[in-house]
C-alpha positions as CSV (number, residue, x, y, z in Angstrom):
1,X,10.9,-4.5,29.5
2,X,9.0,-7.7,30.8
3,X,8.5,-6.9,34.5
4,X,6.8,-3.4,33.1
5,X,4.2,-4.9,30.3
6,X,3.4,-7.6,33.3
7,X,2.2,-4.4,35.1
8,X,0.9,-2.8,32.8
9,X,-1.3,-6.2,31.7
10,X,-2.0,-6.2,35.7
11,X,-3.6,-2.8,35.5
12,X,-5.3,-2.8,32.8
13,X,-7.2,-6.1,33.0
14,X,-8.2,-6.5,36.9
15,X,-8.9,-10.1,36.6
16,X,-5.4,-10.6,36.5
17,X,-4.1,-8.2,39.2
18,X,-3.3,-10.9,41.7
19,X,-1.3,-13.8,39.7
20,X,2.1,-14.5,39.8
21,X,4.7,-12.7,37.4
22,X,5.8,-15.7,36.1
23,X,2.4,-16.5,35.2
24,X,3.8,-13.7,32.3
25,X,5.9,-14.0,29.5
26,X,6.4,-11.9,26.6
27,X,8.8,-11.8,22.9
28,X,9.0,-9.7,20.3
29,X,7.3,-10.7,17.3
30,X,8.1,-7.7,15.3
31,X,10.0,-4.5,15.1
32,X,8.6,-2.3,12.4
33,X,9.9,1.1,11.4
34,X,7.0,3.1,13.7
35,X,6.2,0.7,16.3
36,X,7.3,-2.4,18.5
37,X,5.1,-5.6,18.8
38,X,4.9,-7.8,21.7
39,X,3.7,-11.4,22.3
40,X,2.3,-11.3,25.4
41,X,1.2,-14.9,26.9
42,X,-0.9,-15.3,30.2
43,X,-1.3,-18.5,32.2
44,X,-4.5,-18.2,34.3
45,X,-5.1,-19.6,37.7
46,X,-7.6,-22.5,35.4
47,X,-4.4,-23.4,33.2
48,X,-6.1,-21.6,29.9
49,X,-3.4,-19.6,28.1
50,X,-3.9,-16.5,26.9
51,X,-2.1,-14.6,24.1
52,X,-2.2,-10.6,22.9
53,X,-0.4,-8.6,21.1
54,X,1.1,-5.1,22.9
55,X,1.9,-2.7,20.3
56,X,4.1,0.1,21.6
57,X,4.0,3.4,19.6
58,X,7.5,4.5,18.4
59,X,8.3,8.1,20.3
60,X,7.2,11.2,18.5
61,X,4.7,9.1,16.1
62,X,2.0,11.6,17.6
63,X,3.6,14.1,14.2
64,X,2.7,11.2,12.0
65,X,-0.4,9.1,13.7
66,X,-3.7,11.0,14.3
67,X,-4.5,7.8,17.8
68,X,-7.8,9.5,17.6
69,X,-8.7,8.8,14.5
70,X,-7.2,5.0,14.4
71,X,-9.1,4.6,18.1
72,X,-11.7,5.0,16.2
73,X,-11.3,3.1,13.0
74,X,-10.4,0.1,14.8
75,X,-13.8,-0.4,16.3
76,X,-15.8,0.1,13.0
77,X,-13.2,-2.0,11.0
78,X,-12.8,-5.2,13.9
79,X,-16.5,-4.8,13.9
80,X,-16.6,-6.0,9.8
81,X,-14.2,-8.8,10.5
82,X,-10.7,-6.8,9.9
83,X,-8.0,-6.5,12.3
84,X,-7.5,-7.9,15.7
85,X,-9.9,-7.0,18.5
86,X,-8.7,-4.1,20.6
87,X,-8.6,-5.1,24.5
88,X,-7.2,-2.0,25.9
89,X,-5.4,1.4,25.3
90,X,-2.5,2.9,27.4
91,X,-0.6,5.8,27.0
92,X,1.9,5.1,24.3
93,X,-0.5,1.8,22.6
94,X,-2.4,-0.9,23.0
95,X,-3.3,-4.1,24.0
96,X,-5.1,-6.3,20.9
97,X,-5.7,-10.0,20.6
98,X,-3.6,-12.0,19.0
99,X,-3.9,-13.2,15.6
100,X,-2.2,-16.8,15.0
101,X,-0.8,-16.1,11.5
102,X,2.3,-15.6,9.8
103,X,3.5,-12.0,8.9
104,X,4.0,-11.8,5.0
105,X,7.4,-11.0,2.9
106,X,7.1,-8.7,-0.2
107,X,7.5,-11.6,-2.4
108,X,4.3,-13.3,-1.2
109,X,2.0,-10.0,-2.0
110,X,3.1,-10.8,-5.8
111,X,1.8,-14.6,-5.7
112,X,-1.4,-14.6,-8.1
113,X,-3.4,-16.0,-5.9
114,X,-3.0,-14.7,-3.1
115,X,-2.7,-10.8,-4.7
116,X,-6.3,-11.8,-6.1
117,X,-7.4,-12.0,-2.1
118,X,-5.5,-8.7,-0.8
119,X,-7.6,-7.2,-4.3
120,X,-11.1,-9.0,-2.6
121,X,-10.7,-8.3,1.0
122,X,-9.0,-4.4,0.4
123,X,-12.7,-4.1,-1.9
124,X,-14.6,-4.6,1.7
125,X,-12.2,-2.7,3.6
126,X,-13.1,0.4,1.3
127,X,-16.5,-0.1,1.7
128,X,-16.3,0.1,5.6
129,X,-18.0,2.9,7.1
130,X,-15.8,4.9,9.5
131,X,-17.8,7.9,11.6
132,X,-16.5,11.6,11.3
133,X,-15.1,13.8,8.1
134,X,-14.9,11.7,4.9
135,X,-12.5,14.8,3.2
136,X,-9.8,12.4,2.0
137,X,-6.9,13.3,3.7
138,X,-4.0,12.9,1.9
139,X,-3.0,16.2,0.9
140,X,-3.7,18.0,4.1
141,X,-1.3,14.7,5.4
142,X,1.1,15.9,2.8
143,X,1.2,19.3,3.5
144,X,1.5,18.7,7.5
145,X,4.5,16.5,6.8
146,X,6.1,19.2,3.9
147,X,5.8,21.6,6.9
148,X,7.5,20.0,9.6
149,X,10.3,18.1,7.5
150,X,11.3,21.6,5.4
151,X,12.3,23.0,8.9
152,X,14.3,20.3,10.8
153,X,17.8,20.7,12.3
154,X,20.0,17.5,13.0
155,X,22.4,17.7,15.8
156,X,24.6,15.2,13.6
157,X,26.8,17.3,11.3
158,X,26.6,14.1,8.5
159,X,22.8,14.0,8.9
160,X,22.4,18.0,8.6
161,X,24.8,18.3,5.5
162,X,22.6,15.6,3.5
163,X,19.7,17.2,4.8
164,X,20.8,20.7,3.5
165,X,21.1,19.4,0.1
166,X,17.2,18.6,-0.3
167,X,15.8,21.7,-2.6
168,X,12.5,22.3,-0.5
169,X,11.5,24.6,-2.8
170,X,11.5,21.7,-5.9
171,X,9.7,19.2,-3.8
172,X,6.8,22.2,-3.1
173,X,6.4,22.3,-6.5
174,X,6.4,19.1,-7.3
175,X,3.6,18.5,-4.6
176,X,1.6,21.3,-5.7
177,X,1.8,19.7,-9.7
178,X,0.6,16.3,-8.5
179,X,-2.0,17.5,-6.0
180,X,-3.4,19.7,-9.4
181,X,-3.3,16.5,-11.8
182,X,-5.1,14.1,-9.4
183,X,-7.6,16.6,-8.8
184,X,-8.6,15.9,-12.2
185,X,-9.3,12.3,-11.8
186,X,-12.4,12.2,-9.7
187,X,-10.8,9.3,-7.6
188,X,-13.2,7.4,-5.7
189,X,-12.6,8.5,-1.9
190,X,-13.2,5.5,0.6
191,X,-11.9,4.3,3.8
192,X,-8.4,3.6,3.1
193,X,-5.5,1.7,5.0
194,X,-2.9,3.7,3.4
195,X,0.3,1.1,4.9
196,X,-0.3,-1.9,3.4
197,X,2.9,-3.1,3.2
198,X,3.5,-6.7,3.7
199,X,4.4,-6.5,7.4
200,X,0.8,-5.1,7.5
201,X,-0.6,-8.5,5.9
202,X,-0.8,-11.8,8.0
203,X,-1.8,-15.4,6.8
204,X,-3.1,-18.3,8.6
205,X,-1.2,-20.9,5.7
206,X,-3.6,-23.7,7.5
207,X,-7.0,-21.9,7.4
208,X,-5.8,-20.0,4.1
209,X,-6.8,-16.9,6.0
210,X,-5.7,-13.1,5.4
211,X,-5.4,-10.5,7.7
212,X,-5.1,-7.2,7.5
213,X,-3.7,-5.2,10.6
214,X,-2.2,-2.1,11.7
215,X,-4.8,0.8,10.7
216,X,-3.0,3.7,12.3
217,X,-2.2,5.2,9.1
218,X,-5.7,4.8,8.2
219,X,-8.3,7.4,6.8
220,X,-10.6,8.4,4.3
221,X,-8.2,8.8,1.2
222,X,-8.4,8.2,-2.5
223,X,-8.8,4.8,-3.7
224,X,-5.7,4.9,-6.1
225,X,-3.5,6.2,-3.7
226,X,-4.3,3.0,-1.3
227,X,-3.5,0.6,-4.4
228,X,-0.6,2.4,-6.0
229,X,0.7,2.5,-2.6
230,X,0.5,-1.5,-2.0
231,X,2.1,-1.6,-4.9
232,X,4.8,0.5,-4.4
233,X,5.7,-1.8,-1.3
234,X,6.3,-4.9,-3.6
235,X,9.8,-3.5,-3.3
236,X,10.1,-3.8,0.5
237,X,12.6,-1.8,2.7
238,X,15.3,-2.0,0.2
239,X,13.1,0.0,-2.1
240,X,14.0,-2.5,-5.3
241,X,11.4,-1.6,-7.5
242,X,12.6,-3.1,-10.5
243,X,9.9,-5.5,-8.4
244,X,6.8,-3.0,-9.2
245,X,3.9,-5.1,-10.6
246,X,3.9,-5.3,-14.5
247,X,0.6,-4.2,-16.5
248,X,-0.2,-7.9,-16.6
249,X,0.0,-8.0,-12.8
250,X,-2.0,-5.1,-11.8
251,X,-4.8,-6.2,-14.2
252,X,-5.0,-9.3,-12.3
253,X,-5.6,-7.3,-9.4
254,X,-7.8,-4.7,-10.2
255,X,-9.7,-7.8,-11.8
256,X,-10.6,-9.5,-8.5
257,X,-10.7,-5.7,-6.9
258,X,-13.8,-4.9,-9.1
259,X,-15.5,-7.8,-9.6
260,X,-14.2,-10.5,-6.8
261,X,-17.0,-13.1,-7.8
262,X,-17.1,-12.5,-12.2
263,X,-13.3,-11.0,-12.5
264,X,-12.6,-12.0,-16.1
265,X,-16.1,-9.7,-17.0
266,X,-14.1,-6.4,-16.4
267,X,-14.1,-4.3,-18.8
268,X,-10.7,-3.0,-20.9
269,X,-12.2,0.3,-20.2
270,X,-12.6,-0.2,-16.5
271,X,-9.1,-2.2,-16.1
272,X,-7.3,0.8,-18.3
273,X,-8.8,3.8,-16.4
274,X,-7.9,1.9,-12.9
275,X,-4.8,1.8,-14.0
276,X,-4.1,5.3,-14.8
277,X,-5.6,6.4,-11.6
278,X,-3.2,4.0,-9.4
279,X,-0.4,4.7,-11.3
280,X,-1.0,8.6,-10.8
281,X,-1.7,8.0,-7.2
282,X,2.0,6.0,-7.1
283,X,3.7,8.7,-7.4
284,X,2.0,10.5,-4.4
285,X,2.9,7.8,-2.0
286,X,6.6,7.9,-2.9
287,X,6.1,11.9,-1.8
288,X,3.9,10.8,1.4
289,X,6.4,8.5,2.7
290,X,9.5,10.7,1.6
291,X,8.6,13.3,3.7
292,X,7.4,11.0,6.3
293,X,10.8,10.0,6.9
294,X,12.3,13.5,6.5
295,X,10.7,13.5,10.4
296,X,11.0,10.1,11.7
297,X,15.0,10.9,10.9
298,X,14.8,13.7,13.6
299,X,12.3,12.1,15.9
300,X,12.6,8.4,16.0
301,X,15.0,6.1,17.7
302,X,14.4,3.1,15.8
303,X,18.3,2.4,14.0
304,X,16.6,2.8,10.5
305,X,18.5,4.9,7.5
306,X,15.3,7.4,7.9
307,X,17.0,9.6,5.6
308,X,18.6,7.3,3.1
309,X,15.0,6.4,2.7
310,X,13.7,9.8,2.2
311,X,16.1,9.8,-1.0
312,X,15.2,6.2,-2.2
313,X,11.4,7.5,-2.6
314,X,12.0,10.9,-3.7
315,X,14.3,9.6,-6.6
316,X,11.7,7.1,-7.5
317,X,9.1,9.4,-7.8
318,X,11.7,11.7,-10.5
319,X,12.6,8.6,-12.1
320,X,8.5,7.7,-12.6
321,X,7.0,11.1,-13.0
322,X,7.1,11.7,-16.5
323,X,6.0,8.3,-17.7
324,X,2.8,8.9,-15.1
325,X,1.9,11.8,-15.9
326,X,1.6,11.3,-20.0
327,X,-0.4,8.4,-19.0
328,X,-2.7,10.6,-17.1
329,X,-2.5,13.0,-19.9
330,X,-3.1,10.8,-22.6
331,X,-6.1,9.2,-20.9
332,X,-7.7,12.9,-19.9
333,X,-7.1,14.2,-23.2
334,X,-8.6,11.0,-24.8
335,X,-11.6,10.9,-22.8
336,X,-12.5,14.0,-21.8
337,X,-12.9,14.2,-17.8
338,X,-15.0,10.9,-17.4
C-alpha cells in the first residue's frame, strides 16, 4: 500500500510532489472495525519530519457514515480544540495531523480520574455548535439501518442460516417501544460523538492530555444516548459487560459532567434523573450498533465476527430492558414529566 499513499501524499500536498519516495514511510497504527489508520512520516528537503495520520474508510461505510456531515463537523469541532486538524480529503478518507498520544484500552475509561476528564471534556464537546439541522438523529439513523439490515442476503450458507433466525418483526417492535419511552424524557439534544469507545480516546501520559478523535459517527443526538453509549463500551469488543459502570461509577461521572469545576454540589435530584435518562438511552445504543453490524456483515471486508456481534448487543439489550425500563417508569410516574 506504501508506494500508493506516497502518491497520494504527492498529490495532494504540491510542496511535496518532487521528493524522493524514500523520503516516505508509512505503518499502521490502528485497524478499527470501520476504518484503517496510517502513520504517514515525511522527511523534507530541510531535514524537518513530518507526521499525519491517513485514515482510509472501510468499503461500503457510505450505508453507515453520512462524510458530509463529518466534513463538516470536523472543522467546527478542530476549531474548539477537539480532534486532529484535517489537512486534506480524498476519495475514500483523509489526511489529518498526527496526534502524539497513546490510544486508550477499555480498562483505562474506568480509572476515576481519568473518567472524571472524558465527563469534562465530552461537557464542551456537547456544547460545540455544528451548522445545519439540529433534529437529533438517532432514530431516523435507526430506522435507515432496521431497513437495510432486515433485507440482506449472504452468499455464505452459515452466515444466511444465522441470519434467518433474527425475528425482524420483534426487533421492530422493540425499536418502536423504545423510540416511544425516550420520547418521554425530554433528553437534552446536543452535538454528540456517538463512538466513544476507547479506540476513539487518546492520551498524551506526559502532558496528561485527552483526545478525542474520530467524529464520523457524529451528529446532533440526545445527550443520554452519547453517555449510555460510552458506557456501554467499558466492555470493549468482547462485549463483557459484567464491566458496565456501577451506580457509584456513573455518579462520579455525571458529577464532573455537570459541574466540572464544583462536582460534589450536584444535586441527588440531578445525579438520579441523569441516570435514568442514560440508562434508557443504553439500551438504544445496544439496538444502534446491532443493526449496524447486521450490514457491515454483508458489506465489510474487515475479518471481524460482524454478526456474532449483532447477537452480543441485541441479547444485551433483552437481558437489560426490563430493569431500564421500570427505572424510567418509576421515575416518570414519580415525577410527573419534569
Amino acid at each position: 500500500m506504501t508506494p500508493r499513499i506516497i502518491e497520494l501524499c504527492k498529490d495532494l500536498f504540491k510542496k511535496w510532489a518532487k521528493l524522493d519516495n524514500s523520503n516516505f514511510s508509512a505503518e499502521t497504527i490502528s485497524g478499527g472495525i470501520t476504518n484503517l489508520l496510517l502513520k504517514v512520516s515525511v522527511k523534507e528537503e530541510n531535514g524537518n519530519i513530518v507526521n499525519m495520520t491517513v485514515r482510509l474508510y472501510g468499503p461500503n461505510t457510505e450505508y453507515v457514515i453520512n462524510r458530509s456531515r463529518e466534513l463538516q463537523a470536523i472543522g467546527c469541532l478542530s476549531a474548539e480544540g477537539f480532534g486532529a486538524k484535517l489537512l486534506g480529503v480524498f476519495g475514500n478518507g483523509m489526511v489529518q495531523s498526527f496526534i502524539n498520544a497513546r490510544t486508550l484500552n477499555p480498562s483505562d475509561m474506568r480509572k476515576p480520574k481519568l473518567a472524571a476528564e472524558i465527563a469534562k471534556q465530552l461537557r464542551k464537546f456537547h456544547q460545540v455548535e455544528v451548522p445545519g439541522s439540529k433534529e437529533p438523529q438517532l432514530w431516523n439513523d435507526i430506522f435507515k439501518f432496521f431497513h437495510k439490515a432486515s433485507t440482506l442476503e449472504f452468499d455464505d450458507s452459515e452466515k444466511q442460516r444465522k441470519y434467518e433466525t433474527i425475528s425482524f418483526k420483534k426487533v421492530h417492535t422493540e425499536v418502536i417501544e423504545l423510540k416511544e419511552l425516550t420520547g418521554l424524557l425530554s433528553a437534552p439534544v446536543v452535538f454528540a460523538h456517538n463512538d466513544l469507545l476507547s479506540g476513539n480516546l487518546m492520551l498524551n501520559d506526559d502532558e496528561e492530555k485527552l483526545y478525542f478523535i474520530d467524529f464520523e459517527y457524529g451528529s446532533y443526538n440526545y445527550r443520554g444516548f452519547d453517555i449510555g453509549n460510552h458506557f456501554n463500551e467499558y466492555a470493549g469488543y468482547d462485549c463483557d459487560y459484567s464491566l458496565y459502570p456501577n451506580k457509584d461509577e456513573q455518579y462520579h461521572f455525571y458529577r464532573h459532567y455537570l459541574e466540572p469545576e464544583k462536582p460534589h454540589e450536584v444535586s441527588d435530584k440531578d445525579l438520579e434523573a441523569l441516570y435514568m435518562e442514560t440508562n434508557t438511552y443504553m439500551l438504544a445504543s445496544h439496538l444502534y450498533w446491532a443493526l449496524w453490524a447486521l450490514i457491515q456483515a454483508k458489506m465489510s471486508p474487515i475479518d471481524f465476527d460482524y454478526l456474532g456481534y449483532f447477537f452480543l448487543r441485541y441479547n444485551e439489550y433483552k437481558r437489560q430492558k426490563e430493569k431500564c425500563f421500570s427505572l424510567a417508569q418509576s421515575y416518570l410516574s414519580g415525577s410527573g414529566t419534569r
